[in-house]
Every structure is written in structure tokens, then in C-alpha cells.
C-alpha positions as CSV (number, residue, x, y, z in Angstrom):
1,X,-16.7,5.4,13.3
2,X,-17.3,7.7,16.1
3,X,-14.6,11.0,16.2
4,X,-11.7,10.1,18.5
5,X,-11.1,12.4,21.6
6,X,-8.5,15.3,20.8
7,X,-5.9,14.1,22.6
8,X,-5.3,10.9,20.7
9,X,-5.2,12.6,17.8
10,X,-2.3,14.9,18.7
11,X,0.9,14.8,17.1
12,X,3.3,13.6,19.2
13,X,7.0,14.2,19.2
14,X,9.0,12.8,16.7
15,X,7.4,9.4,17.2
16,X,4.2,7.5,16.6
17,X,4.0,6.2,19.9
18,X,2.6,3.0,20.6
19,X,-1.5,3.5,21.6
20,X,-1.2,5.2,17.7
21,X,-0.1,1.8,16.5
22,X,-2.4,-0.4,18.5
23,X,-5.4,1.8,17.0
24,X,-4.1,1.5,13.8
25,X,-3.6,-2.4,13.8
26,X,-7.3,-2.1,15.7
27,X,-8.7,-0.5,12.7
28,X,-6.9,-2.8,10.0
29,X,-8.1,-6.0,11.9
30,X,-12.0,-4.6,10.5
31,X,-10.2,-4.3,6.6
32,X,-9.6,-7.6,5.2
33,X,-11.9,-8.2,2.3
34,X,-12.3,-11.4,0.2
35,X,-10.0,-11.7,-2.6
36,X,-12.1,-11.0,-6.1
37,X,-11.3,-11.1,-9.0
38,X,-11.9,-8.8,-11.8
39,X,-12.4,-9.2,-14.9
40,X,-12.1,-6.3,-18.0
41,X,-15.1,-6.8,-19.8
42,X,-14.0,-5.6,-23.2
43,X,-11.3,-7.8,-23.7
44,X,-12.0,-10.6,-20.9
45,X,-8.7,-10.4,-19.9
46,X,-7.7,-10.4,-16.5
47,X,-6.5,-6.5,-14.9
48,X,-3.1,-5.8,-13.7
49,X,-2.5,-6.8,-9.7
50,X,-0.3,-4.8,-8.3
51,X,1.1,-4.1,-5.1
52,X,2.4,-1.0,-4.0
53,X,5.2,-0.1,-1.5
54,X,4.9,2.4,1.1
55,X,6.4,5.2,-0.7
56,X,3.8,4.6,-3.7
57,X,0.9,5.4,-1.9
58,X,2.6,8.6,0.3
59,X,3.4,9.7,-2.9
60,X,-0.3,9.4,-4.4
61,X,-1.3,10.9,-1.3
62,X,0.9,14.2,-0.7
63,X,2.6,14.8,-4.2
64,X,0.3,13.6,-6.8
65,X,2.0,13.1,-9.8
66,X,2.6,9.3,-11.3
67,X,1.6,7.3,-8.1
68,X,-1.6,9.3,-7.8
69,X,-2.5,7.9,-11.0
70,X,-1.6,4.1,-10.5
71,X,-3.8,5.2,-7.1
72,X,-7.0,6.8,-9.5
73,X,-6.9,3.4,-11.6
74,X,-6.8,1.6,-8.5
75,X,-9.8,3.1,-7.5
76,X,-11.5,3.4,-10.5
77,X,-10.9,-0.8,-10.8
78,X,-8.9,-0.4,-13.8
79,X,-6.1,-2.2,-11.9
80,X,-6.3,-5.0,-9.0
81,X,-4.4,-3.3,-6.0
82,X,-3.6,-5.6,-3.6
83,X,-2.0,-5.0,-0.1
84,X,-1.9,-6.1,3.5
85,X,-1.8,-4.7,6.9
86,X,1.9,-4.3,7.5
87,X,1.7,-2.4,4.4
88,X,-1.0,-0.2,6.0
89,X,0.4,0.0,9.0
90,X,4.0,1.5,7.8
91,X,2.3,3.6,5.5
92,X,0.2,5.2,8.7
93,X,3.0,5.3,10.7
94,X,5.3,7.6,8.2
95,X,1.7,9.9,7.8
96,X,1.9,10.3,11.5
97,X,5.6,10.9,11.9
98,X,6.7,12.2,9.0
99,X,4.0,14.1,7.7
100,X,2.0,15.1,11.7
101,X,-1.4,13.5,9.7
102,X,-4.4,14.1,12.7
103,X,-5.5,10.5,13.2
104,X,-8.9,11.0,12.1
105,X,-7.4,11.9,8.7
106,X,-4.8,9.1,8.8
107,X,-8.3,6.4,9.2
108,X,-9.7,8.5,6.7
109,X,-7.5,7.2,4.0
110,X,-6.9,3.5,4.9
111,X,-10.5,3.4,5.1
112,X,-11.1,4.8,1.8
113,X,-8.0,2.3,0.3
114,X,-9.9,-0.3,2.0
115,X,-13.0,-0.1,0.0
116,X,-10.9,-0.7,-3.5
117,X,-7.8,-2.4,-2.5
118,X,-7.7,-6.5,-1.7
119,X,-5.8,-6.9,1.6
120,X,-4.3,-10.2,1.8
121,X,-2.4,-12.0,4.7
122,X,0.8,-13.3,3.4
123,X,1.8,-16.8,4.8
124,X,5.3,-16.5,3.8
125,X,8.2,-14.8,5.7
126,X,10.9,-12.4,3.2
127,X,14.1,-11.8,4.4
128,X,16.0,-10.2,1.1
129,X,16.0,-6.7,2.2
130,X,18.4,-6.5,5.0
131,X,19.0,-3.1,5.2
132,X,15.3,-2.2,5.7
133,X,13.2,-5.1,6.5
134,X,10.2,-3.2,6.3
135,X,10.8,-3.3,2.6
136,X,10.2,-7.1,3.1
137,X,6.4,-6.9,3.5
138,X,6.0,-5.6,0.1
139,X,7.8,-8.6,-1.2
140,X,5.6,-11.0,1.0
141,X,2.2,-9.7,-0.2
142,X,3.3,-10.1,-3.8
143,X,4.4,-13.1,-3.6
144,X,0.9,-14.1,-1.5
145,X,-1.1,-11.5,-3.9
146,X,0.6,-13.8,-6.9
147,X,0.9,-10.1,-8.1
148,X,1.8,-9.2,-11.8
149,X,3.9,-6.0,-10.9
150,X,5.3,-4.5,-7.7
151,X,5.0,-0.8,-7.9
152,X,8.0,1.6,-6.1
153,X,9.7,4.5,-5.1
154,X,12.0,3.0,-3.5
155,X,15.0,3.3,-5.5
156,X,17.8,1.7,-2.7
157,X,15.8,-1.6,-2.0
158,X,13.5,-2.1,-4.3
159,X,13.6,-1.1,-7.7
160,X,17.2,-2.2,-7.2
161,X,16.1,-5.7,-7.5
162,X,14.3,-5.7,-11.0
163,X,12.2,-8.6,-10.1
164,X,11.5,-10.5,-7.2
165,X,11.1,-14.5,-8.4
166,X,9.3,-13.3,-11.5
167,X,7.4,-10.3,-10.7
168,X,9.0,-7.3,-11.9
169,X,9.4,-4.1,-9.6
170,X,8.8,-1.0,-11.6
171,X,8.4,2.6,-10.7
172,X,4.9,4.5,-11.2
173,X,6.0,5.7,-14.6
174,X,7.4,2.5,-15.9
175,X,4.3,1.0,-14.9
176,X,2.7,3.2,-16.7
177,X,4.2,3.5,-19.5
178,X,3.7,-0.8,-19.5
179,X,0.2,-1.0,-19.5
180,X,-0.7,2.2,-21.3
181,X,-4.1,2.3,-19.8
């Protein structure tokens, strides 16, 4: 992918503007990759899918910590990570805004997420989550994922609900501490 011109990789002012989202959403059209499935060969039982919420993978990215782990497993295929563009697209959107990410660096990382993670169209519309219906998408590619976890920082909306139909919603540590990989 050929280096964007300097000035559409400028911060702007306190909001991502909308030619940063249309690049974005440009970029995740070329990102959808079969769904596989993967097996752990010692034990021939099936690895963890999981699907992490926007704060997850700031978190892996900028502090480190527990979600930079679930992130290392992801990559290393220990665990099956499973997202979808709205995901992506939220997640590049608080990079830009919240964090003034260059674009370049911002494709950087959903490429490299791209080349590990399943992204998955989800067929089903969530409305739980009134107070921040972004939160929704994570519930809608679970549910189309068929994940086995939902992995979250998100302490108001999320982890609040403990499960969503039967797939629990645990933080990075909990997760952890569940699979003790």
C-alpha cells in the first residue's frame, strides 16, 4: 500500500473527520478473511474464540499489560480472535481522536490484526446497550463469531452484563486467569 500524502495523515481537530472514515472503511472492505478453524494439536481440542471490545485492543496497543497478552496469544494462534469491521472501525477512530495516531500507523495495525484475526460480518442487529450503542457491535460479532468469551474493559456496559445469551464477558485478567495458557 503506497504512503498516503501528508496532508491526509494530519491530525485533525478534535475529530476524525469524515474522508478518515471513508479510508478506513476503504481499507477494511480488503480484510475479510475466511473463517478457519484451528485446531490445538496436542490435545485436539478446539482454541478459545474470543472477541475483543474496543478498549481491549487500545489497551494491548498503548498500555500493554493484560490485553497485550490476550493480543500476543492472538497472534501467536494460541487463541481464535474474531472481529468485524465496526469493531475496526471504532477502534481506528479513538487511535485518531483520542490518541492523534498518523494514518499510516493507524493502517499499520489493522493490517497487522488482519493477518491473525477472523473478521466476520454479523447478520444480526443488538440493541442491549442503550447508553453506548457502539458497545452493540461487540455483542453482534459474538453472537455471529458463536464466540466462547467476550473480552473487555469496559466496565459500565459490558462487563456489567456477565454474559450475553451464554457467552460470558470477562476482563483480560479473568480471561486469563480462565484458560491459564
Amino acid at each position: 500500500m503506497p504512503l498516503l500524502p501528508h496532508w491526509l495523515i494530519e491530525p485533525q481537530r478534535n475529530n476524525v473527520g469524515k474522508d478518515f472514515i471513508k479510508r478506513v472503511k476503504k481499507l477494511l472492505e480488503h480484510l475479510v478473511l475466511p473463517r478457519k478453524r484451528i485446531l490445538i494439536a496436542s490435545s485436539m481440542s478446539r482454541k478459545p474464540k474470543v472477541v475483543f471490545d474496543t478498549n481491549i485492543f487500545l489497551s494491548a496497543i498503548i498500555f500493554g499489560a493484560n490485553p497485550q497478552v490476550c493480543l500476543e496469544l492472538a497472534r501467536e494462534q494460541r487463541l481464535q480472535l474474531v472481529t468485524s469491521k465496526g469493531i475496526l472501525l471504532e477502534f481506528s477512530q479513538k487511535l485518531r481522536s483520542k490518541f492523534k495516531w498518523r494514518e499510516q500507523d493507524i493502517v499499520g495495525v489493522i493490517e497487522g490484526i488482519g493477518k491473525f484475526a477472523t473478521i466476520v460480518e454479523p447478520k444480526k442487529k443488538v440493541t442491549i446497550i442503550k447508553a453506548d450503542p457502539s458497545d452493540n457491535r461487540v455483542l453482534e460479532c459474538a453472537l455471529e463469531a458463536k464466540a466462547d468469551y467476550v473480552i473487555s474493559g469496559d466496565k459500565k456496559h459490558l462487563l456489567s452484563l456477565k454474559k450475553f445469551r451464554s457467552i460470558p464477558i470477562v476482563s483480560a485478567k479473568d480471561f486469563l486467569n480462565t484458560i491459564l495458557i
